[in-house]
C-alpha positions in Angstrom: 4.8 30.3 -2.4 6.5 26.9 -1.7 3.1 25.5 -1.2 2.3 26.2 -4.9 5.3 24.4 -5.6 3.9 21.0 -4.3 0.0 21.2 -4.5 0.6 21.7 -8.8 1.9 18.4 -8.9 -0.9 16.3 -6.8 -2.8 14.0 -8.6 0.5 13.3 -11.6 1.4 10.2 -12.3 -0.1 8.1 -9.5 -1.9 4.8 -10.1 -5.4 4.1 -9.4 -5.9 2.4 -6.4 -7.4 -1.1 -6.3 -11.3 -0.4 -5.6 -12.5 -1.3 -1.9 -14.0 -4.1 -1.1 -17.8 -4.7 -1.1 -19.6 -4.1 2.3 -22.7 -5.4 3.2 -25.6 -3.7 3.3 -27.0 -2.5 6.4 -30.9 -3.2 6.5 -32.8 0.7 6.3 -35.5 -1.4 9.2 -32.4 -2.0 11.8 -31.6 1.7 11.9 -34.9 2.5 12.6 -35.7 0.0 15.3 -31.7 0.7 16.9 -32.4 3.9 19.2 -30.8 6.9 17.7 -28.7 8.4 20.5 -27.4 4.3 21.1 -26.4 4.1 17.3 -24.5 7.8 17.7 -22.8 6.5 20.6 -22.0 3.6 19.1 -20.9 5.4 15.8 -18.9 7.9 18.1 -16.9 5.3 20.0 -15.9 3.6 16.3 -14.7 6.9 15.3 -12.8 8.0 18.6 -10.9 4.6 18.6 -10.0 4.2 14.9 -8.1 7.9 15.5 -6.7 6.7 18.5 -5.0 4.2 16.6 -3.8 5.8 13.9 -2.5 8.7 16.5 -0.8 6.3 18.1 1.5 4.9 15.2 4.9 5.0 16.4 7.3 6.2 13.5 9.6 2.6 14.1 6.4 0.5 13.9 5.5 2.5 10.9 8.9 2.3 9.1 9.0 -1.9 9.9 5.9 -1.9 8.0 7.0 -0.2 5.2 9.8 -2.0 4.8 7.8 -5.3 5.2 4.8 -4.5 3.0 4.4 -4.5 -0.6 2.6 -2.6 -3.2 0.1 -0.7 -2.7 0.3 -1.1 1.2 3.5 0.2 1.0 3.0 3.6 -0.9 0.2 3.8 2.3 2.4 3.2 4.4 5.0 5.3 4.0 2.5 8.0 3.5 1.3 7.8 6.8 4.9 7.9 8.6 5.5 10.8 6.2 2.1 12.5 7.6 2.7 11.5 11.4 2.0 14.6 13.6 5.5 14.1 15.4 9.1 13.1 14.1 10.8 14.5 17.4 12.7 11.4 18.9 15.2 11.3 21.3 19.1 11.6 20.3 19.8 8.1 20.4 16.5 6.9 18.4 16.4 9.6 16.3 20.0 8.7 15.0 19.1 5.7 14.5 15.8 6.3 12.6 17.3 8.7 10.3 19.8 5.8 9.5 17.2 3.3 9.0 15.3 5.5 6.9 18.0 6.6 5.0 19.3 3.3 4.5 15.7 2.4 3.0 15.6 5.5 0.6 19.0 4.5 -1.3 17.9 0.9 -1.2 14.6 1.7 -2.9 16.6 2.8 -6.1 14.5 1.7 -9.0 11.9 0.7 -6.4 7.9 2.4 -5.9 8.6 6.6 -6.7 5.6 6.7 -3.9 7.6 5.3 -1.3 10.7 7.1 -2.2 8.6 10.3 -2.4 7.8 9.7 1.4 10.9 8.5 2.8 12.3 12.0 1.4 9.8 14.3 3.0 10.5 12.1 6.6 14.0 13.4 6.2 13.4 16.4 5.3 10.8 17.1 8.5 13.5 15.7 10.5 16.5 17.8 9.2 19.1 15.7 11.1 22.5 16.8 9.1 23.4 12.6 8.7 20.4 12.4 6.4 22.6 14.2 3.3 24.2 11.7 1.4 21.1 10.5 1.1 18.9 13.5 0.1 21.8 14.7 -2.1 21.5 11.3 -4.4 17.7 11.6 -4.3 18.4 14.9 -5.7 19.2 12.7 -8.7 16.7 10.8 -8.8 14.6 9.5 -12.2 11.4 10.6 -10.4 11.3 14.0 -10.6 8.8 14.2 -7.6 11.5 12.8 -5.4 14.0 15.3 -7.1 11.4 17.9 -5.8 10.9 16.5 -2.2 14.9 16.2 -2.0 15.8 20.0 -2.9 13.3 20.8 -0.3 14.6 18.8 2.0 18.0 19.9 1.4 17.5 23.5 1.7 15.3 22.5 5.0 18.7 21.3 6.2 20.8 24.4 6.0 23.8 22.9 5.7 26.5 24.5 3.3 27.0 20.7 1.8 23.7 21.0 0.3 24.9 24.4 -1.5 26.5 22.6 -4.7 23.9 20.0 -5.6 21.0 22.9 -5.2 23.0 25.1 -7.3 23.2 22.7 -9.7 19.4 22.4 -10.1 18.9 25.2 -10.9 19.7 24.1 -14.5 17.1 20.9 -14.0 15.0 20.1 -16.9 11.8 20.4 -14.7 10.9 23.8 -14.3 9.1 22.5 -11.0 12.8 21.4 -10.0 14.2 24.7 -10.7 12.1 27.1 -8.6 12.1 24.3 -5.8 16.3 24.6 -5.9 16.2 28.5 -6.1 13.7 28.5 -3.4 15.7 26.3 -1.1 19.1 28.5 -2.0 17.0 31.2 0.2 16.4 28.8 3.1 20.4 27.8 2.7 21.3 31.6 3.5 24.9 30.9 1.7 25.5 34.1 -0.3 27.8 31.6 -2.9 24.6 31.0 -4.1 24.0 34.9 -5.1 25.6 34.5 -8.8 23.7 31.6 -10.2 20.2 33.0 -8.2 21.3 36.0 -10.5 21.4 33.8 -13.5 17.9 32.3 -13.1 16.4 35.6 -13.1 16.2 35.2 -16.9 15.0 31.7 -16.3 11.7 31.4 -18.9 9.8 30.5 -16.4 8.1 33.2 -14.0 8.1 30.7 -11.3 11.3 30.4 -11.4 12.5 34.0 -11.5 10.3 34.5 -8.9 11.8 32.7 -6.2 15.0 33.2 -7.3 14.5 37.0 -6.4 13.2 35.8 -3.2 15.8 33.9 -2.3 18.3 36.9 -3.2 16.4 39.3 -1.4 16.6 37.2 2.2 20.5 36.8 1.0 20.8 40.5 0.9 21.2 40.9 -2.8 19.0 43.6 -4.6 19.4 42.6 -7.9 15.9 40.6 -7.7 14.0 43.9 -6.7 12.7 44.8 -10.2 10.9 41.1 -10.1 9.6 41.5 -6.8 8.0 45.3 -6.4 5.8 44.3 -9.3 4.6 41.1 -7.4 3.7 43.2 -4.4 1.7 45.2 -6.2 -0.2 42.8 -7.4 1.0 42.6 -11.1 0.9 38.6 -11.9 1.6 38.5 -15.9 0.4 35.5 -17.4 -0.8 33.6 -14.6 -3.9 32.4 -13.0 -3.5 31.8 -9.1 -6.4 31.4 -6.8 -6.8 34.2 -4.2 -4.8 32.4 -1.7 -2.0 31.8 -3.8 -1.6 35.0 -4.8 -1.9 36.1 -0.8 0.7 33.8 0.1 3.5 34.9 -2.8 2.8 38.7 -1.4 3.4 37.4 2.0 6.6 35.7 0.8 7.7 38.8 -1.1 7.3 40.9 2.1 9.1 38.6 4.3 12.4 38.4 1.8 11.5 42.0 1.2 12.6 43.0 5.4 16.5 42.7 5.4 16.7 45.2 1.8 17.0 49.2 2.7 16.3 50.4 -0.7 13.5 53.6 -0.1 11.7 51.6 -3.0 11.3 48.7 -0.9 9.9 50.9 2.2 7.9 52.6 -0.2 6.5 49.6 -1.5 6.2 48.2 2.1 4.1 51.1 3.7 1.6 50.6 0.7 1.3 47.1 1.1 1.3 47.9 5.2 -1.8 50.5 4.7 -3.9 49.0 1.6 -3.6 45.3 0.5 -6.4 43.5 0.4 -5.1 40.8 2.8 -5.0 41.5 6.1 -2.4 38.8 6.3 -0.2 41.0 3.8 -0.9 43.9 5.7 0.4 42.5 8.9 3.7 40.9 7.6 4.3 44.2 5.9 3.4 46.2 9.6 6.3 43.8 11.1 9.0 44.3 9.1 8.9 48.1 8.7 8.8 47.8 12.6 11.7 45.3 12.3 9.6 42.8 14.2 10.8 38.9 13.6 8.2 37.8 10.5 6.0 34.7 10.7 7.0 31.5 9.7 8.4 31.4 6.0 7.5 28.0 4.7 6.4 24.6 6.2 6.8 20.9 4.5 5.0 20.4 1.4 1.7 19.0 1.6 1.2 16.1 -0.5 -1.3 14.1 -1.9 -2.1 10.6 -0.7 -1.2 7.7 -3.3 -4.0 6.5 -5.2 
């Protein structure tokens, strides 16, 4: 479900990128008279090394760059220290990274969205508690894809400091801000939050209600039952998600579903557990009637390289 609530908004309000440079022609006679295995070889090695490299990218190296690059460079990257495969430094370095960076964030006030976009999701992967003050004012940001990035990252935290600011988003002008705040209230697991989740139940948009009575359900709270059974089920009023989405919300419903004792919600359960079309669904819904821990309940948002 939180995937949805990121991949909707690639491709908004990013600039074209400047178009690449002009490359030479390579002469159709030269590949024929190179022999074919030696110009695979050679095309192999040019691949393996240009991953090396980017592998390789250390997240210090890649935050000096950001800092010292401009424009477009910049957006890129950032976007690639936001993408690196690995965030896990040592105490002392990671400290001190999630300072720099955070220093960098409020300094970019007014500054490229794009880079403040990234800087966001690296704390938000990181999840070191000193990172806060930070996401809490990009909570506030003018951009609301940071806004976004930051109540994810603040619910990614679970830290009861991040409790007030996601409460108050639920009241965001940007429906896309909304269900990312009731969504994170889930990940919080701060049953202070159960009262306003209650109120965005009759928010207008599904979305929203939605992953409000997911995040009530995985605090314990039935009230978001009657907005969930349906969901399981299958019933998607008004809305046109792909296959996979619609997977993944079921999958979501049955994991939040788990901690509730209600015999609807076993009923509902066992029929998801012996006839959904997803064996995915079908598995989740096996391991928590059997009160087995549930796979993984979200991951960082995937997002779209500027352009």
């Amino acid at each position: 479900m939180l995937e949805n609530v990121f991949k909707e908004r690639r491709g908004e309000r990013e600039p074209s990128a400047p178009s690449a440079p002009a490359r030479r022609s390579f002469p159709a006679l030269a590949a024929l008279i190179v022999p074919l295995p030696l110009l695979l070889l050679v095309l192999l090695i040019t691949y393996l090394f240009g991953w090396i490299s980017l592998d390789r990218r250390e997240p210090f190296e890649l935050l000096e760059e950001t800092r010292a690059a401009s424009g477009e460079r910049r957006a890129l990257v950032a976007f690639e220290l936001s993408r690196l495969e690995s965030l896990d430094l040592p105490g002392p370095e990671r400290q001190r990274f999630v300072q720099a960076v955070s220093n960098l964030l409020q300094s970019e006030a007014g500054g490229d969205p794009r880079v403040r976009r990234a800087l966001t999701l690296v704390l938000g992967r990181i999840g070191d508690p000193s990172s806060l003050p930070a996401l809490i004012s990009a909570a506030e940001d003018a951009d609301v894809d940071t806004r976004i990035y930051a109540l994810w990252a603040l619910g990614a935290a679970r830290r009861p400091e991040a409790l007030a600011p996601l409460v108050a988003h639920l009241q965001d002008d940007d429906a896309t801000a909304r269900k990312t705040a009731a969504f994170a209230l889930g990940e919080l697991a701060d049953p202070r939050a159960n009262a306003s989740l209650q109120v965005a139940l009759r928010d207008p948009i599904q979305d929203v209600q939605w992953n409000a009575a997911i995040s009530l359900a995985r605090l314990g709270d039935e009230a978001g039952i009657p907005v969930l059974l349906p969901l399981l089920s299958g019933y998607l009023p008004g809305q046109d998600l792909s296959p996979a989405q619609a997977e993944e919300l079921r999958i979501n419903v049955v994991r939040s579903l788990r901690g509730l004792r209600s015999s609807a919600v076993k009923t509902a359960l066992e029929k998801a557990a012996g006839s959904d079309p997803s064996g995915r669904v079908r598995t989740e819904a096996r391991l928590a009637l059997a009160n087995r821990p549930p796979t993984p309940f979200t991951t960082a948002p995937d997002v779209a390289s500027p352009r």
